[in-house]
RODRENLUM-553551 format. One record per atom (N, C-alpha, C, O): residue in one letter; x, y, z. Coordinates in steps of 0.2 Angstrom, whole numbers, plus 5000, padded with zeros to 4 digits. Layout:
// RODRENLUM-553551
AXYZ ...
END
This chain:
// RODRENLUM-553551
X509150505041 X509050445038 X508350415041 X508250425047 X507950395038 X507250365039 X507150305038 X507350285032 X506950255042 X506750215044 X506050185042 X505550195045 X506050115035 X505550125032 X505550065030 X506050025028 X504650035030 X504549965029 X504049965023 X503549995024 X504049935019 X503849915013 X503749845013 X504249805014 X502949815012 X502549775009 X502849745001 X503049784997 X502849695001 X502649654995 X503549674991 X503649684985 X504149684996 X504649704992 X505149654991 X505749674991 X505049604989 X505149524988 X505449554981 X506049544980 X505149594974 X505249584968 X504749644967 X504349664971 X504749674960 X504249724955 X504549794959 X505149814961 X504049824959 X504049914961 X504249924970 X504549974972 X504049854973 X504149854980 X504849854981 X504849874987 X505449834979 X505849794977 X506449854973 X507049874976 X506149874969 X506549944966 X506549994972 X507050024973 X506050004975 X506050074979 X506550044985 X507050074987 X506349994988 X507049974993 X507649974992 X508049984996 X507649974983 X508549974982 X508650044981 X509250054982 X508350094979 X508450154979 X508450174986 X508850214988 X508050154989 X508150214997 X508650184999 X509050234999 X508950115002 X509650095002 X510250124999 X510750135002 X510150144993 X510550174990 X510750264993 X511250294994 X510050284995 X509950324998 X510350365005 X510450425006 X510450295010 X510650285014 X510050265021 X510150265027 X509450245015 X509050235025 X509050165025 X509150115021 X508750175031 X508450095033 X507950055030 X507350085030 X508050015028 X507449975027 X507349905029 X507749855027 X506749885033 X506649805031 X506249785027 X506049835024 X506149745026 X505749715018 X505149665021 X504949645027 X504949645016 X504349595018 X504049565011 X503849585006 X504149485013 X503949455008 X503449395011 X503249395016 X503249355006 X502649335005 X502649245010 X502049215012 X503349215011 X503549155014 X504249165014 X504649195010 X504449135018 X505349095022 X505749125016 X506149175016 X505449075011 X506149085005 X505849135001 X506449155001 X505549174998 X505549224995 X505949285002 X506549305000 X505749285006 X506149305010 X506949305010 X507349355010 X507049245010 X507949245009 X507949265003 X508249325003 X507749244998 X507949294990 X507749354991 X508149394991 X507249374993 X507449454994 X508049494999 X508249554998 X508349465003 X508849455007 X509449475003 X509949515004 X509449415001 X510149404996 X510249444989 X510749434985 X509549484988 X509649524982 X509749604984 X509749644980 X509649604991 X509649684995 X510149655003 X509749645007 X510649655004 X511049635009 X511149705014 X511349705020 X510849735012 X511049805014 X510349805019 X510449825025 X509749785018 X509349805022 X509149785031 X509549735033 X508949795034 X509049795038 X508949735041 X509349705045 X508349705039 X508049615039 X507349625034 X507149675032 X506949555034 X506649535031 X506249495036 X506449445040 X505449545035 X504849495038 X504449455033 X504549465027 X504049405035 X503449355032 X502949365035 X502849385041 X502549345029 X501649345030 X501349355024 X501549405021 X500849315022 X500449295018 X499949345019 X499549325023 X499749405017 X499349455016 X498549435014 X498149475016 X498549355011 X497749355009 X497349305015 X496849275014 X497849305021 X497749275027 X497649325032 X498049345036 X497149345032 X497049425038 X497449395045 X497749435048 X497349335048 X497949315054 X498449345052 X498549395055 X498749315047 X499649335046 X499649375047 X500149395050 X499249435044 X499549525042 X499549555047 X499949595049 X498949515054 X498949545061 X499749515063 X499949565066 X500149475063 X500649445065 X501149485061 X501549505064 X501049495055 X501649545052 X501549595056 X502049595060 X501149635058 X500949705060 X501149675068 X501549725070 X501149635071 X501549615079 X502349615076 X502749645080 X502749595071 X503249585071 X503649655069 X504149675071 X503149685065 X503549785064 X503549805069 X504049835071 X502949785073 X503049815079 X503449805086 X503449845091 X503849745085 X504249725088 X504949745086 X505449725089 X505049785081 X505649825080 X505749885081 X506249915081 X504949895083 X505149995086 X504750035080 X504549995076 X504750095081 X504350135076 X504850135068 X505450125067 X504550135066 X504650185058 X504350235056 X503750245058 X504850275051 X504850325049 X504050315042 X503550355043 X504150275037 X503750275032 X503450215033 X503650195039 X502850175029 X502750125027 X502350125020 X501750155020 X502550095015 X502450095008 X501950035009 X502149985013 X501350035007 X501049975007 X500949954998 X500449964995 X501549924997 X501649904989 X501249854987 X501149864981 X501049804991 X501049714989 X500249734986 X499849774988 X500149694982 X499449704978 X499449624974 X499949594975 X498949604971 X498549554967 X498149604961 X497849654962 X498249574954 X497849584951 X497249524949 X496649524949 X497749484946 X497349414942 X497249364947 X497549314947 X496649374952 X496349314957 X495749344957 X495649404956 X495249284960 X494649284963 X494349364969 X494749384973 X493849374968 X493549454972 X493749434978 X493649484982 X493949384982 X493949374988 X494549414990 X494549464994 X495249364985 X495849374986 X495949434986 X496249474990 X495749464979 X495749534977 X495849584983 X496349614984 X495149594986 X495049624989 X495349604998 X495449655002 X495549545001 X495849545007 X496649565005 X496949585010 X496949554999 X497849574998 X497649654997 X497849695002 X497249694992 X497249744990 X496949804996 X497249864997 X496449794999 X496249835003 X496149825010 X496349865014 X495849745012 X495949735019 X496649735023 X496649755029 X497149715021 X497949685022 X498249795024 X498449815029 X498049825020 X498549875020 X497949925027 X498149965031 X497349895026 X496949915031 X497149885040 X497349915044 X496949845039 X497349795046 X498149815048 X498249825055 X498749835043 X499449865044 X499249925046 X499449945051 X498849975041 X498850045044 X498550055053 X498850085057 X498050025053 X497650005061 X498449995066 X498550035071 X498749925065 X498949905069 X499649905071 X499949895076 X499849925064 X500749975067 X500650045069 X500350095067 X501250035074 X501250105077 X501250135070 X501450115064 X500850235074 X500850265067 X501550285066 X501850295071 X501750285057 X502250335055 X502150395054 X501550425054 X502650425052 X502450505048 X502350495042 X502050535039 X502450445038 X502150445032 X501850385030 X502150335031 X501350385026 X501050325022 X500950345016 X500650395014 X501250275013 X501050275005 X500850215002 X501050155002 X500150244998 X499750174998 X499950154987 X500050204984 X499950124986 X499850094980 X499450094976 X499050054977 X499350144970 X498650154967 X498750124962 X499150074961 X498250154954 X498250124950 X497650154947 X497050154948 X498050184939 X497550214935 X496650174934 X496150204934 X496850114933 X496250074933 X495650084937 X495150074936 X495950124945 X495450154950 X494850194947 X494250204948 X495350224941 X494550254938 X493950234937 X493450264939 X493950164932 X493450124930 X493150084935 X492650034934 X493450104945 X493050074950 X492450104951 X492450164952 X492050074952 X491450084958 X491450044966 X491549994967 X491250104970 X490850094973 X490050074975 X489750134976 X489750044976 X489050014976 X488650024981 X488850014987 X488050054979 X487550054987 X487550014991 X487550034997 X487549944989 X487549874994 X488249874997 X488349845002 X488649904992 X489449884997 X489349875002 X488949905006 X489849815005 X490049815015 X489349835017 X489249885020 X488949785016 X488349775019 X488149695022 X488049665027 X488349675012 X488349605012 X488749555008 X488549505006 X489349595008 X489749565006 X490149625002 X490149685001 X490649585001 X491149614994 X490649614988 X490649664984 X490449564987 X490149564980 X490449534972 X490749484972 X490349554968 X490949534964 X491449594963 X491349614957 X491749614966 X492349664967 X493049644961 X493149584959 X493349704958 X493649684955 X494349724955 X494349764959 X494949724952 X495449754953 X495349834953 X495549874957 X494849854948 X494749924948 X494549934954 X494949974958 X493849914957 X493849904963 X494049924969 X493849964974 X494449864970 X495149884975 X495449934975 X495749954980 X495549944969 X496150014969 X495650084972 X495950124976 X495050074969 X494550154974 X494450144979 X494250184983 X494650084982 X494550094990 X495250094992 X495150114997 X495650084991 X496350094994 X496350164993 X496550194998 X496250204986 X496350274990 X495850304994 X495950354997 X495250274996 X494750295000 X494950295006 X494850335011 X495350235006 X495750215012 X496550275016 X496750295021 X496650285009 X497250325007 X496750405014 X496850415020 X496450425008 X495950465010 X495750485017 X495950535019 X495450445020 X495150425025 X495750435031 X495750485035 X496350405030 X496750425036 X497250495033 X497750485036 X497150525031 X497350575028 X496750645034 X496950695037 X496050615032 X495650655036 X495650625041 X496050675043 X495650595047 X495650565053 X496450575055 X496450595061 X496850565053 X497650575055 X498050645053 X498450645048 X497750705056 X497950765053 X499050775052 X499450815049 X499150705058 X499750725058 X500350675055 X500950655057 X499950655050 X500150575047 X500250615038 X499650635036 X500550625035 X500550635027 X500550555025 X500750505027 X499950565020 X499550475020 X499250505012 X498750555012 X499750455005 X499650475000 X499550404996 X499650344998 X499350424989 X499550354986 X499850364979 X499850424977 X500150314977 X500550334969 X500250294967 X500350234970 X499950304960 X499950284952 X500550264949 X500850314948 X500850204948 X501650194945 X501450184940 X501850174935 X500650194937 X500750174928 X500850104929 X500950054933 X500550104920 X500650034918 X501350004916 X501550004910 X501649974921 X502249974921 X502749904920 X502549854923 X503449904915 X503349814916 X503549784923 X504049804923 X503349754927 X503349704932 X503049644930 X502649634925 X503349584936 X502649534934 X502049544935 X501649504934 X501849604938 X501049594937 X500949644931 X500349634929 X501149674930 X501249714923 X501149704918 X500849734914 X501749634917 X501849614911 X502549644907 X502849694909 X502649604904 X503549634901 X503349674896 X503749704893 X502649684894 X502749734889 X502149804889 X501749834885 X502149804896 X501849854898 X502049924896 X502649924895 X501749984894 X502250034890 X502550084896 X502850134894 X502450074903 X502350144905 X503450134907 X503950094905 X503350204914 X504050234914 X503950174923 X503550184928 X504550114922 X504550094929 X505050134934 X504850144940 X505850164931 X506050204936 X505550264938 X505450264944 X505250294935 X504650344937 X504250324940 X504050364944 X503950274939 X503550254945 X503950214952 X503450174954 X504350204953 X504750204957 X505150274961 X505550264965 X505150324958 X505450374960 X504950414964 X505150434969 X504350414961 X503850454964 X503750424973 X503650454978 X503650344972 X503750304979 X504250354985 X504150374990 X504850344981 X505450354985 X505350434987 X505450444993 X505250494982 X505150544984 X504550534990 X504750554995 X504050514989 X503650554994 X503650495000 X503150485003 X504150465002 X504250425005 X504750465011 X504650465017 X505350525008 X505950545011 X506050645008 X506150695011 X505750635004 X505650705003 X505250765006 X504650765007 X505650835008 X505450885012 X505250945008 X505150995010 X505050935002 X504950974998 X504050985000 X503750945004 X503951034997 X503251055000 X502751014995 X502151014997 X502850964989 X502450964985 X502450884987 X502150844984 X503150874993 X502850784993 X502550775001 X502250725003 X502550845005 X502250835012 X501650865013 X501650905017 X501150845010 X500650845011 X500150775013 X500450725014 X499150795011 X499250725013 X498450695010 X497950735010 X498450655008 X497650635004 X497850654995 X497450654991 X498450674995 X498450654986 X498550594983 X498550544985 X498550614976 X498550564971 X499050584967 X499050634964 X499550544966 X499950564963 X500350514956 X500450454957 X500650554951 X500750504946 X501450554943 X501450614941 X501950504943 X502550544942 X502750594946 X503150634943 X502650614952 X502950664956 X502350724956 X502350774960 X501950714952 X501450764953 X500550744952 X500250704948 X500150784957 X499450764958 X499250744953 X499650774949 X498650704949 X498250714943 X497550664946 X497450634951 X497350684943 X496550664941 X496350574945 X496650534946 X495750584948 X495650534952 X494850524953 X494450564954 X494750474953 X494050464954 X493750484959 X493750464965 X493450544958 X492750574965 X492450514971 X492250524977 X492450464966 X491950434973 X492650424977 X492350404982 X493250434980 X493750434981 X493350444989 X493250404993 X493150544987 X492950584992 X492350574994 X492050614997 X492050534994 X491450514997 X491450495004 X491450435006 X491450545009 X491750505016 X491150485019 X491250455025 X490450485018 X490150425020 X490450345018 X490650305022 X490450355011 X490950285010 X491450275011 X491650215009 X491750305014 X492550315015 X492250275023 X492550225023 X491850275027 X491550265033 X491550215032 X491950175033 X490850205029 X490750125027 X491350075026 X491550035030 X491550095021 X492350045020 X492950045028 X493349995029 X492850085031 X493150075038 X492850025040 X492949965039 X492350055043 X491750015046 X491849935044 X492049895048 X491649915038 X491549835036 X492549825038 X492649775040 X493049865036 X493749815037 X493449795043 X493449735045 X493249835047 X493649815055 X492849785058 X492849765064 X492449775055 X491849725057 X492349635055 X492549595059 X492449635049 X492849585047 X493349555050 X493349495052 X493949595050 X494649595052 X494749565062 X495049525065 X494149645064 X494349635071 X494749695074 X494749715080 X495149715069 X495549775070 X495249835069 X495049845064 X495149885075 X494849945075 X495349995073 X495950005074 X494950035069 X495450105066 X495450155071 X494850175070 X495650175074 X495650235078 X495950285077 X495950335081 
END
């Protein structure tokens, strides 16, 4: 049984995969966004273990989430699910990339991490002036190349950490939309697989993965100069060092 905490699992993909591992038989606590989305997740998963709060686009709270997992003792996984698409570059980029950067830093480490990607990462850039002097105008594409950068980055720094991300596709959720086309059990299954799975094709580590299996991912990905830079500016911002 594995013992596993997931972001953003109030409602959408974050929210399915807890009721699958549940179902599973592991542990889970959950995490949503305030008190009462909290009790509604609660009361829609009764099985899990408990339910933490914290506003992810407030870098204090994520540090105070990250004091409260850790006040529970280690975990086995942590899925960093919770994301923004449609807000301002600020927001974007503190829910999408700083928030899962601050969690990874500051919870004790697990054996596995799984970050939240997004076919859209293709049409990201990274920029020369990046994390120099600012974000810039950053946008969901964006966020999503630095999250696997991120993905990345502790994959090469944590040789004994399996640290992956999933593409679930465009899928329906509320941030999806109800008439998104893609498969949402499939992109929920892939979560749960490389979350609990001993198969050799889900314990590795710095993939990219879309239905259970690797595919295609944007090169500036591997750029670990910038894979640096994007450290470097979280924890100049945040305060939290990556070690």
């Amino acid at each position: 049984m594995a013992r596993i905490f997931i972001t953003g699992s109030a409602d959408g993909l974050g929210h399915l995969a807890a009721k699958a591992l549940i179902a599973q038989g592991h542990q889970l606590v959950l995490h949503a966004r305030n008190e009462q989305r909290g009790k509604e997740a609660l009361q829609k998963l009764p099985n899990a273990e408990t339910v933490l709060t914290g506003d992810l686009s407030i870098p204090e709270e994520t540090k105070k989430l990250a004091a409260s997992v850790n006040a529970l003792g280690r975990f086995d996984v942590v899925i960093h699910n919770a994301g923004v698409y449609q807000s301002n570059s600020q927001e974007i980029f503190t829910v999408n990339v700083l928030a899962p950067y601050i969690l990874t830093c500051a919870i004790h480490k697990p054996k596995r991490l799984i970050y939240l990607g997004s076919g859209m990462h293709l049409h990201g850039h990274v920029k020369p002036g990046d994390f120099k002097t600012g974000i810039g105008h950053l946008n969901y594409s964006d966020s999503k190349l630095m999250v696997l950068m991120l993905c990345k980055s502790v994959a090469r720094h944590w040789p004994d950490v399996f640290s992956n991300t999933v593409d679930p596709g465009w899928v329906p959720t509320k941030m999806g939309g109800r008439g998104a086309p893609g498969d949402l059990q499939k992109g929920v299954e892939t979560q749960v697989w490389l979350a609990v799975s001993e198969d050799d094709n889900a314990t590795l580590s710095g993939g990219y993965f879309y239905h259970r299996k690797q595919t295609r991912y944007n090169p500036e990905a591997d750029d670990t100069v910038a894979q640096d830079r994007l450290l470097a500016f979280c924890q100049q911002i945040s305060g939290v060092a990556f070690k």
